[in-house]
Wavefront OBJ file of the C-alpha trace (Angstrom):
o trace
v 0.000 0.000 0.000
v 1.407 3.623 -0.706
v 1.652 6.192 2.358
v -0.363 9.448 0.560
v 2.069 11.153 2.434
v 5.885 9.443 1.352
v 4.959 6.505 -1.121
v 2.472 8.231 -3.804
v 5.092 11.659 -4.099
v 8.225 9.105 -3.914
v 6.272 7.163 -7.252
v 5.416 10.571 -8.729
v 9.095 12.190 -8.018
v 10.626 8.761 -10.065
v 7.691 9.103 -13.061
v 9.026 13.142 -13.212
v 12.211 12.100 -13.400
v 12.003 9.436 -16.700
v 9.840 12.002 -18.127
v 12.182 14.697 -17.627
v 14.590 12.179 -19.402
v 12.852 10.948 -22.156
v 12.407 14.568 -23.273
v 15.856 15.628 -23.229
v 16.966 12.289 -24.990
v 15.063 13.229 -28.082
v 15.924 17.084 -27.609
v 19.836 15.580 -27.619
v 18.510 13.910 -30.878
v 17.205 17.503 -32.867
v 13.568 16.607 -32.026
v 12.369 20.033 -31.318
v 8.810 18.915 -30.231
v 8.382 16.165 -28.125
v 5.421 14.831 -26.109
v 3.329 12.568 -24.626
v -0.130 11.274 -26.213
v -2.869 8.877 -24.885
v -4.640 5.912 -26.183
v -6.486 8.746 -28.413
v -3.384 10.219 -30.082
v -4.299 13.399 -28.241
v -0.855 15.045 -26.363
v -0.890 15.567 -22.842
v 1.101 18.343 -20.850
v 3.626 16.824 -18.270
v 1.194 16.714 -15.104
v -1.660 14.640 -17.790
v 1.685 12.455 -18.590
v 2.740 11.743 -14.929
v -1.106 10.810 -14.102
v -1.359 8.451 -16.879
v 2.339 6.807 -16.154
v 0.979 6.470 -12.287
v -2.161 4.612 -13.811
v -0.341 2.287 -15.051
v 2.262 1.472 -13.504
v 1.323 1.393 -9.764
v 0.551 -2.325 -8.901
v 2.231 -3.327 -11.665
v 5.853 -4.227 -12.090
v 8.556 -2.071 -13.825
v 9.239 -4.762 -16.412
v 5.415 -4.120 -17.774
v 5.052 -0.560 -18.785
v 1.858 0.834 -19.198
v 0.015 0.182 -22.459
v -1.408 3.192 -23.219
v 2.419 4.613 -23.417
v 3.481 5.081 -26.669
v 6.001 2.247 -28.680
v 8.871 5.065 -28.239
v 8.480 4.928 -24.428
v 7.882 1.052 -24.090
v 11.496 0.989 -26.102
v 13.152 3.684 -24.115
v 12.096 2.138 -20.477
v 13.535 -1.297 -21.664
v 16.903 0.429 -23.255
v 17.111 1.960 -19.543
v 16.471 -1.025 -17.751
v 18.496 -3.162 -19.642
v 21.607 -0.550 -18.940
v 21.251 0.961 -15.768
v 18.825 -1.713 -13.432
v 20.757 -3.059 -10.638
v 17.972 -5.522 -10.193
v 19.161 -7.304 -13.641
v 15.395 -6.980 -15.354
v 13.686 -8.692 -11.987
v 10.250 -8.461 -11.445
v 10.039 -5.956 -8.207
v 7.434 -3.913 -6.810
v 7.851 -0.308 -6.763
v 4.643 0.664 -4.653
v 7.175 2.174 -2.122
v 9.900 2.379 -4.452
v 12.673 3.164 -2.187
v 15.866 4.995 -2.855
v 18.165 2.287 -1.446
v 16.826 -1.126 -0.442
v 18.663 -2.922 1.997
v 19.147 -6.642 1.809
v 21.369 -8.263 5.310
v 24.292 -10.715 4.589
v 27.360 -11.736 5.507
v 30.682 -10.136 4.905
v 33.674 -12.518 5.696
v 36.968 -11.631 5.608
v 40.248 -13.535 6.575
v 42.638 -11.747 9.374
v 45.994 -11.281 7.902
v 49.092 -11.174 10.324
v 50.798 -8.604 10.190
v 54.493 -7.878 9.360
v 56.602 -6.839 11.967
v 58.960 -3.624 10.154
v 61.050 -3.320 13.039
v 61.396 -4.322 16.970
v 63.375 -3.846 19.902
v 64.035 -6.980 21.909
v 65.472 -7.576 25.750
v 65.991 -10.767 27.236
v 67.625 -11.060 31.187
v 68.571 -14.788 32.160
v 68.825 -15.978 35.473
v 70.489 -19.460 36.836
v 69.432 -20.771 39.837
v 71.508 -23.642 41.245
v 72.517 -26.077 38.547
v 69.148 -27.720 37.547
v 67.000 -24.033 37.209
v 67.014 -21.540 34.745
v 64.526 -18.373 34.726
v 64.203 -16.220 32.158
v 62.048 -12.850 31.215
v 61.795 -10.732 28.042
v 60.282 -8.578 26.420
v 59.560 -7.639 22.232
v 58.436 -4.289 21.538
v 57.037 -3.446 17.445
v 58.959 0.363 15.623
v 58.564 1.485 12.507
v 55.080 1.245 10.277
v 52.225 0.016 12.318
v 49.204 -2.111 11.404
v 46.709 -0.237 9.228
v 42.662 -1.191 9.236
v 40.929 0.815 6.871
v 37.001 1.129 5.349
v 34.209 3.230 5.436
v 32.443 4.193 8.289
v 28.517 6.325 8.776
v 29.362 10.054 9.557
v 26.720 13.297 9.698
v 25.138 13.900 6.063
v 26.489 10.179 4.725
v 29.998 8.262 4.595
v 33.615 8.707 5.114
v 36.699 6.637 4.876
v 38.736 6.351 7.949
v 42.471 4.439 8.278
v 43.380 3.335 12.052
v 46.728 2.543 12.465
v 47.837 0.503 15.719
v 51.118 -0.699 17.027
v 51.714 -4.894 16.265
v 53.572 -5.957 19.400
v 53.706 -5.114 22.811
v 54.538 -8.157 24.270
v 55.952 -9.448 27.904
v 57.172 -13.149 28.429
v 58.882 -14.994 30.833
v 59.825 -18.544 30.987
v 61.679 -21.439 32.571
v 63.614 -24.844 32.211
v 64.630 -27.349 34.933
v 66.917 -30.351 34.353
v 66.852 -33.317 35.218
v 69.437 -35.663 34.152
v 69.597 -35.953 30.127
v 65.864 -34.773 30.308
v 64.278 -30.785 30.883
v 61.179 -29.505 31.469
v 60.280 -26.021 30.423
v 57.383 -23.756 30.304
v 56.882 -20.218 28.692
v 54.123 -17.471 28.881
v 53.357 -14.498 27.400
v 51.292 -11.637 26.742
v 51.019 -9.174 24.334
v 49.653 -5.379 25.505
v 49.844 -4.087 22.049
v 46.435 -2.481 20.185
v 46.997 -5.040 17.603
v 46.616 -7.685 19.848
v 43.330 -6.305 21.275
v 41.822 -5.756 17.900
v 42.462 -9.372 17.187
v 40.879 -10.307 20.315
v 37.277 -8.638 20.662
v 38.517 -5.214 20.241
v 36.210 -4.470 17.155
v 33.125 -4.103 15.801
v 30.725 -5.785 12.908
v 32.574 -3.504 10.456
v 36.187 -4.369 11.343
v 37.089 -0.797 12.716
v 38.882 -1.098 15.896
v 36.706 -0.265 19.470
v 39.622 -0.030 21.679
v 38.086 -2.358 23.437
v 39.149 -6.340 23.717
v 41.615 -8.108 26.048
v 45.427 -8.697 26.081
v 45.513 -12.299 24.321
v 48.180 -14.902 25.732
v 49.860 -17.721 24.751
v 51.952 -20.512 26.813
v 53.920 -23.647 25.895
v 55.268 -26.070 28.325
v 57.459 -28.935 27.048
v 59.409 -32.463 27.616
v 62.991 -33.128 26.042
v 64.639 -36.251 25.919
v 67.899 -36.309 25.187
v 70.562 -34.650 22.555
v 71.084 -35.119 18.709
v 74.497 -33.771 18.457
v 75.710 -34.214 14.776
v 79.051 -34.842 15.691
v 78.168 -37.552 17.707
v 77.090 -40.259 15.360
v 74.157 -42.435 17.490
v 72.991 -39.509 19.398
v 69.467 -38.706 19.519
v 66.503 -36.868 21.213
v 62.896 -36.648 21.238
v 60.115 -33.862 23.264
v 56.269 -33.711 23.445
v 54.971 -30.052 23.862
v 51.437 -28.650 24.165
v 51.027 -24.862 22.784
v 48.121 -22.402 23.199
v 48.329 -19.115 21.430
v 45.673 -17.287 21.528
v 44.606 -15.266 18.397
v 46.878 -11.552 18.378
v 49.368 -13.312 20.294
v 51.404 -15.259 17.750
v 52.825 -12.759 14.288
v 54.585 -15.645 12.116
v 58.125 -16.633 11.963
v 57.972 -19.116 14.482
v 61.480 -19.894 14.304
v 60.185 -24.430 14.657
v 61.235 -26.729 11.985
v 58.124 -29.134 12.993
v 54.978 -26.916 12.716
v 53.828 -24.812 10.260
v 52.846 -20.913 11.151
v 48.844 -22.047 10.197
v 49.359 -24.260 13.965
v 50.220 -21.330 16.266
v 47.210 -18.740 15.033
v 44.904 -19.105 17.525
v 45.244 -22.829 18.192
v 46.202 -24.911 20.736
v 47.800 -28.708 20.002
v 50.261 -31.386 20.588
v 53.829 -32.170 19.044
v 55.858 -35.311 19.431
v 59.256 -34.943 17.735
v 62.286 -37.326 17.629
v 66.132 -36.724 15.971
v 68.527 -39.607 15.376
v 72.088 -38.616 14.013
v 72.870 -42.241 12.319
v 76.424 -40.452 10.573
v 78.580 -37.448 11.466
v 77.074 -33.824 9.870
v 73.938 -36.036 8.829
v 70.938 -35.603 11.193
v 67.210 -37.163 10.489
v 64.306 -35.693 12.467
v 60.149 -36.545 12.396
v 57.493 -34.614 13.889
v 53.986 -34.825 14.447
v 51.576 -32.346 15.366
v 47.580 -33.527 16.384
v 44.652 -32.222 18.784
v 44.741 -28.883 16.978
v 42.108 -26.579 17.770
v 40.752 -23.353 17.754
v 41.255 -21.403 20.995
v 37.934 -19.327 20.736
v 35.368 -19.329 18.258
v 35.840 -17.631 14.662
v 33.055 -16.082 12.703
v 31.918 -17.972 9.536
v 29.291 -18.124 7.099
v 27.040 -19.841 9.686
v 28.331 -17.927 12.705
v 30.626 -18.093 15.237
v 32.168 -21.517 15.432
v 35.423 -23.592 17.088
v 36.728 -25.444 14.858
v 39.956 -28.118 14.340
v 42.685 -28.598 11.692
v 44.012 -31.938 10.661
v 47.131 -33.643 12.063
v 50.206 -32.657 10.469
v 53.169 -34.566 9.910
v 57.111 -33.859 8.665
v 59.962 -35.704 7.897
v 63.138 -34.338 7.295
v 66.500 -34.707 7.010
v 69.799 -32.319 7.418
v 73.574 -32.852 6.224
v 76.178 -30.058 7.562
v 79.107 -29.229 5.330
l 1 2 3 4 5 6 7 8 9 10 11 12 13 14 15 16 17 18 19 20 21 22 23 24 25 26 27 28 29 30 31 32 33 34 35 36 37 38 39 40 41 42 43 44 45 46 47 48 49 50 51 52 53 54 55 56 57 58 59 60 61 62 63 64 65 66 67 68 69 70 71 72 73 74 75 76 77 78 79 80 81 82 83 84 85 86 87 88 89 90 91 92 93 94 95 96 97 98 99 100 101 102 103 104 105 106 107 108 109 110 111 112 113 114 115 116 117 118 119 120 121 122 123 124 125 126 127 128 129 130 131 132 133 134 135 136 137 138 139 140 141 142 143 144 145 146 147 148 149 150 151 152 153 154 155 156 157 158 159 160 161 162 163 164 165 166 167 168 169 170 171 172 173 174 175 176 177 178 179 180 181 182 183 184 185 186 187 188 189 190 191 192 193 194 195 196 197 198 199 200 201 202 203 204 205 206 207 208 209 210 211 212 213 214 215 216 217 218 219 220 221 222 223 224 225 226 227 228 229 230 231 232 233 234 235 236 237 238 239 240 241 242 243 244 245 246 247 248 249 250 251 252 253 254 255 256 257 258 259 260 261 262 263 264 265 266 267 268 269 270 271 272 273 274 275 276 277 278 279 280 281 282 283 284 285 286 287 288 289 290 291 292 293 294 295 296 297 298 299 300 301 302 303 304 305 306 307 308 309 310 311 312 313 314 315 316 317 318 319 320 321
């Protein structure tokens, strides 16, 4: 039903403005006469024109024009649709004939790491007795920050805006006690930085950055076995480890030979790794990562969801010259 008030002047504003445009497309052409006639081949002034064009075409679709519009207009309306619709010819209403119709969805988009251009880095190490060893550090991001950039609603429409945040802020400490040919060790770590936030709750359904989220963390403790020393032919080692990195907390370059960057993101899983040194310079190692899982919930097509990646397994081998 059209409002008398919004829907019947929004219908008439839209029939005003294709015959404002018919018009001047055959004035463009050297027509110096142009109008509009009825059924009876009479003409009609503009306001006769607009009240015939509502006639028809209200309850109607726009792919029917009305038929008591001339063969000229039928061909001009389906010349226009056929360039301009962004409805691709569909049959629509246009009773209300709004200026923008809005249609929800789903925009997904895959976090990209960023790059690290530059970082300071401090590291104290403390032994305690013979068997303890305590560690703290701390890595802090210079140089070009992470960008996040897109549109956003400001007074009388839209505007672009470009937030730039620092990457890594980030405190860890850590420590490694012996015992015999075996160690145990256990890290933890936090980073502070607005990056880190943003990856962790600090944003909004458009991506722009709240400065809001929490400080993610990530912590690995670990079992070694022994020592592959390749100038010890015979030597070997093997270590299980469990790691949970939260997402923002982990920026690639993981410095590991056994897992792959795609195992740290936000995931938490077990490694079993084993070296044997069967010659001098030549050293063969395996590794096998399972249990991998998300750490919180990602958004997908279907909504927020954990989800798991499959085992992952390497083999490789080393020779020293």
């Amino acid at each position: 039903m059209l409002d008398s008030n919004t829907g019947k002047n929004a219908v008439y504003d839209y029939l005003g403005s294709v015959y404002d445009a018919v018009v001047s497309y055959y004035k463009d052409q050297g027509k110096t006469n142009v109008s509009f006639v009825n059924g009876d081949g009479q003409a009609m002034d503009k306001t006769s024109a607009l009240q015939s064009l509502f006639v028809d075409f209200v309850g109607q679709t726009l792919g029917r024009s009305g038929t008591d519009v001339d063969s000229c207009l039928n061909s001009f309306f389906y010349w226009a649709r056929a360039k301009f619709d962004p409805f691709n010819m569909a049959e629509i209403p246009i009773s209300a004939l709004p200026s923008i119709i809005q249609v929800k969805g789903n925009l997904l988009k895959q976090d990209v790491l960023p790059a690290i251009d530059r970082a300071a880095f401090v590291q104290v190490r403390q032994t305690v007795g013979d068997k303890l060893g305590l560690q703290a550090w701390y890595l802090r991001s210079m140089g070009e920050g992470y960008h996040k950039t897109g549109m956003e609603e400001i007074a009388g429409g839209w505007g672009n805006y470009d937030q730039e945040m620092d990457i890594a802020n980030v405190f860890g400490i850590g420590a490694q006690y012996k015992l015999g040919a075996s160690s145990l060790s256990f890290d933890w770590g936090i980073n502070r930085a607005a990056t880190g936030h943003y990856f962790h709750g600090g944003r909004d359904a458009y991506g722009r950055y709240t400065g809001g989220g929490s400080a993610p963390t990530f912590w690995v403790a670990r079992v070694d076995v022994g020592k592959a020393d390749t100038e010890r032919p015979g030597s070997w080692n093997a270590f299980a480890d469990y790691k949970y990195f939260e997402h923002g907390s982990f920026f690639g370059g993981n410095g590991t030979e056994g897992v792959p960057d795609r195992y740290l993101d936000g995931i938490r899983s077990f490694t079993l790794g084993a070296g044997y040194v069967p010659a001098r310079n030549f050293l063969l190692e395996a590794f096998y990562t399972f249990g991998a899982k998300s750490t919180s919930q990602r958004d997908t097509l279907y909504g927020p969801e954990h989800f798991t990646l499959g085992d992952y397994t390497r083999i490789q081998a080393t020779y020293k010259f």
